[in-house]
Every structure is written in structure tokens, then in C-alpha cells.
C-alpha positions as a LaTeX table, in Angstrom:
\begin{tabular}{lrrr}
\hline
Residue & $x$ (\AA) & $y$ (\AA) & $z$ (\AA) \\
\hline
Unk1 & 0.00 & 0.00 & 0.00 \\
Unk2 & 1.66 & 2.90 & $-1.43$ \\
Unk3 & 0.06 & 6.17 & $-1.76$ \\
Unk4 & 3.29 & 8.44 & $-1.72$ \\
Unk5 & 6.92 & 7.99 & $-0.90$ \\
Unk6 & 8.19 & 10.72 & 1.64 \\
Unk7 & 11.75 & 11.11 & 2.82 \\
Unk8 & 10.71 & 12.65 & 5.89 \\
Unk9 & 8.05 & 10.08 & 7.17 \\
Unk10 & 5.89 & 11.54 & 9.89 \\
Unk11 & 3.08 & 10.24 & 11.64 \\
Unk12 & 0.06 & 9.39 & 9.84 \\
Unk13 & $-3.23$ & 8.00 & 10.18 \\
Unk14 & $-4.20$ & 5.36 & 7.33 \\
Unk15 & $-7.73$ & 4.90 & 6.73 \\
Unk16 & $-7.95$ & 1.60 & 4.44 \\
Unk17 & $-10.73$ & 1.46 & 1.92 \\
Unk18 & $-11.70$ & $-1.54$ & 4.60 \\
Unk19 & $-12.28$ & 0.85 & 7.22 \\
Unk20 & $-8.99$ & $-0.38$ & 9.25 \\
Unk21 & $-7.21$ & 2.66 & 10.22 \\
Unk22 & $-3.72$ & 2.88 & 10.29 \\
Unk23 & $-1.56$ & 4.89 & 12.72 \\
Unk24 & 2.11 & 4.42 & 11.44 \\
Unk25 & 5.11 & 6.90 & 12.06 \\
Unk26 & 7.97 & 4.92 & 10.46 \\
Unk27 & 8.76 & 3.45 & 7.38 \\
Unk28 & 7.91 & $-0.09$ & 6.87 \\
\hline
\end{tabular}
């Protein structure tokens, strides 16, 4: 699941089109 490449990854909240949301704040 890519929806844009950032260098400076900060965090952000992921809402799939499944309605899981995602909190991430590093690359995976």
C-alpha cells in the first residue's frame, strides 16, 4: 500500500478502503 513515498516520514493515520485505520510513524 503505497500512496506516496516521503523522505521525511511523519506520523500518519491510514484509513484503508476496509475501514482499518492505520496509525504508522515509520517506514515499513
Amino acid at each position: 500500500m503505497k500512496e506516496g513515498i516521503h523522505p521525511d516520514y511523519k506520523q500518519t493515520t491510514i484509513t484503508c478502503a476496509c475501514g482499518e485505520v492505520i496509525e504508522t510513524g515509520s517506514t515499513k
